[in-house]
N, C-alpha and C positions, 0 to 999 in steps of 0.2 A: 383538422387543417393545420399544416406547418406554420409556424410565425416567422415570418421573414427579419433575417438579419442586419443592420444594417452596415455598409460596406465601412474598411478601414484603409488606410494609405500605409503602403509599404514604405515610400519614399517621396519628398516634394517633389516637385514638378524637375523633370531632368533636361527637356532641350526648349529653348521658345524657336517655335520654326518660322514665327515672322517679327520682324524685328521693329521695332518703336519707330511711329514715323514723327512722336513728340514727345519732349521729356518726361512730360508728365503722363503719358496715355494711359488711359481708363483702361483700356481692352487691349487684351493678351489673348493669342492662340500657342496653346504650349500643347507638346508632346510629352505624355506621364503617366503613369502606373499605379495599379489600386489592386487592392483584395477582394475584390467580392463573394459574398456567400450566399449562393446561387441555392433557392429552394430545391428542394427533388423534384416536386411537380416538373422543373424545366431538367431533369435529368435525361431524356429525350433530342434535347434542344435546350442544352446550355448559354449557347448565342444569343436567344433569345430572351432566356433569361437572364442574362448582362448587359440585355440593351434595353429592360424593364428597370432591372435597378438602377441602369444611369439617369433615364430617363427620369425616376423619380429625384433623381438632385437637382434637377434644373430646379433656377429660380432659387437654390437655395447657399450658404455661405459653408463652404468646402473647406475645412481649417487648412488640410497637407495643400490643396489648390492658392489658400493666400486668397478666396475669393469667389466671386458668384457664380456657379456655374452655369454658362448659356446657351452651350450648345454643344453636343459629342460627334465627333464621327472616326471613323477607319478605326474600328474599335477589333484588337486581335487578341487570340492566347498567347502570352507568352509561352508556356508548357503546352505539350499535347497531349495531357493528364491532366484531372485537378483529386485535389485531395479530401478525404473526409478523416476528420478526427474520432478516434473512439463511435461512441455509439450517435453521435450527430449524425443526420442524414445529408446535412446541408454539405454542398460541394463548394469546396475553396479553390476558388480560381485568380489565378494572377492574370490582368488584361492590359492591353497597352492602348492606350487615344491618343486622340485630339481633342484637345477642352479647348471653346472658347469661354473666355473668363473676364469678366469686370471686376476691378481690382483695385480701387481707391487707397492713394496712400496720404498721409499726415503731411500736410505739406500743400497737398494738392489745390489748384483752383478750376474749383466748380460750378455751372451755372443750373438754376432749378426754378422752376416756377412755383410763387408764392400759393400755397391755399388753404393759411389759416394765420391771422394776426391775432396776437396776446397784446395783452401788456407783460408777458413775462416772457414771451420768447414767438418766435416767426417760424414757421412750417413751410415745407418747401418737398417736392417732388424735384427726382431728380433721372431725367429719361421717361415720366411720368409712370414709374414705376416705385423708386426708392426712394424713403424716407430721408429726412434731411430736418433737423430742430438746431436753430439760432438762439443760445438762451439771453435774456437780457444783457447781460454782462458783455456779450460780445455784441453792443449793439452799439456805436458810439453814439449818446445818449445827450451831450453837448451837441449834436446836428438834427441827430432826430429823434422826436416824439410822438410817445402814441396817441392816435384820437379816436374817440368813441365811437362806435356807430349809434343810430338810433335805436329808440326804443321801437319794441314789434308793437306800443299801441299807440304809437307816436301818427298823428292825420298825416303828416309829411312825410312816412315810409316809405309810400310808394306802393303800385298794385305788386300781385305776386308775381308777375313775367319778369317785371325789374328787381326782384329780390334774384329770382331764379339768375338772371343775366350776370353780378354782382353778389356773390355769398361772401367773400372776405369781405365786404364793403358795411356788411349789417352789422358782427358783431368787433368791426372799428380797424385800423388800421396804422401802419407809423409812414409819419410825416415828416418832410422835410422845416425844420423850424422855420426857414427864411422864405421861402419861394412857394411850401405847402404840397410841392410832390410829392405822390404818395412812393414810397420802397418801392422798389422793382418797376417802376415807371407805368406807362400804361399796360403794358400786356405782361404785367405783375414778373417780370424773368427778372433773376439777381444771381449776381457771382459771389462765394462766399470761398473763404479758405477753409478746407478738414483739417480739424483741429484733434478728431479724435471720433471710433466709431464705438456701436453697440453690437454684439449678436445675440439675439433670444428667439429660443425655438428651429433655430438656422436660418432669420432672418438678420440681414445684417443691415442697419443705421446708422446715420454717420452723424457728428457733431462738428458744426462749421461755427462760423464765427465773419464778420463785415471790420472788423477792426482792423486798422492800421498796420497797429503792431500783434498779432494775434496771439503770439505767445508768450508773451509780457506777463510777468505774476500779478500784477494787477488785476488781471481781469482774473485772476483765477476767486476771488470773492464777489459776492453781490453787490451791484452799484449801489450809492446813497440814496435813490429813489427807495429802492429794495428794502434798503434795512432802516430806511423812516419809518415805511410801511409797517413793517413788521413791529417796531417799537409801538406807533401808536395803536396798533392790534393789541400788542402786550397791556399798554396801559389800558385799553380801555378793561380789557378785561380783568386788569387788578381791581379797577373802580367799580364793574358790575358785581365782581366777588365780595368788595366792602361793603356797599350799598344790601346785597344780600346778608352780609353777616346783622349788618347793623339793626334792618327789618327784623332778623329771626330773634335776635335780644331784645328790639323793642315790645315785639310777640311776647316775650316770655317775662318782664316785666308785666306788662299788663293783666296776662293772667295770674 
């Protein structure tokens, strides 16, 4: 069985054939071109197999695209030949589309709904598709704080239909200091500004931020919540290291 290649871009994206109806907008329809290396199997019906291989990039983060790709169409040869190099059987085809493309830039403001509270950062769907992580740091922490949820053998949890109805709600939530709203208000939606994304495996994640000023170096370290924590974690565990030293000498006195 041949192993399929996977496609490479000749060149970024060359025309947007619909133009911005907001400065900011998420979604691009661009006209642009790609390499594909079209299995033999589709030597037959090469068409076919170019519009298998695009089809497998949906849903995923296209570097030459800038972006996610959501959907192909009027997909053509540019040449009315494709090539095979040396003894590879795979056919190298140059194609021309239509990408629609989600394309999130640094800067942008986005809105996602909450569904997962930390104390160290907030989780957020974004289109209820794409990942979205608020780390503490970008959380202005002088307004609001985290509160716990209950414990699962707490009598006051509640049956499981209301865990089911509220699952951020169990394990805790951030709150408004003053008035005790929780983030993202009832039906948990929050705007945050992209601050910065991830891609892994050609998923691509974005890193937001609720602060004011969001790209202030400040926030680029851990707030003093963070590095209390961390300090008393340190001590404690220089004290259980002591306490142990001190056991295994008084051990070794004894015998």
């Amino acid at each position: 069985m041949s192993k399929r290649k996977e496609s490479t871009s000749t060149a970024p994206p060359t025309k947007k054939i619909k133009p911005d109806n907001e400065a900011n907008s998420q979604f691009h329809i661009l006209n642009t071109t790609l390499v594909l290396s079209v299995p033999p199997v589709f030597a037959a019906d090469p068409r076919g197999g170019a519009q298998e291989l695009l089809d497998s990039m949906l849903m995923r983060y296209i570097p030459s695209l800038q972006g996610v790709l959501l959907a192909h169409s009027n997909l053509n040869f540019i040449n009315s030949t494709a090539k095979i190099h040396a003894d590879c059987p795979f056919l190298i085809c140059n194609v021309l589309f239509d990408a629609t493309v989600w394309s999130p830039k640094i800067g942008y403001t986005l809105a996602g709904k909450i569904n997962l509270s930390s104390p160290d950062h907030v989780a957020l769907l974004v289109h209820k598709t794409f990942n979205v992580s608020i780390p503490r740091r970008h959380i202005p922490v002088d307004t609001w704080e985290f509160e716990q949820g209950p414990a699962e053998n707490d009598p006051e949890f509640g049956n499981k239909d209301e865990q089911e109805e509220d699952e951020n709600s169990t394990s805790g939530r951030w709150v408004h200091k003053l008035t005790g709203e929780p983030l993202g208000g009832r039906n948990s939606s929050l705007e945050f500004t992209v601050i910065g994304f991830t891609v892994a495996n050609e998923m691509l994640s974005l890193l937001g931020s609720i602060q004011p000023d969001p790209f202030s170096l400040r926030h680029s370290q851990p707030t003093k919540a963070t590095n209390e924590e961390e300090s008393s974690d340190e001590e404690e565990s220089a004290e259980e290291a002591s306490e142990s030293e001190s056991s295994g000498s008084d051990e070794a006195v004894a015998v």
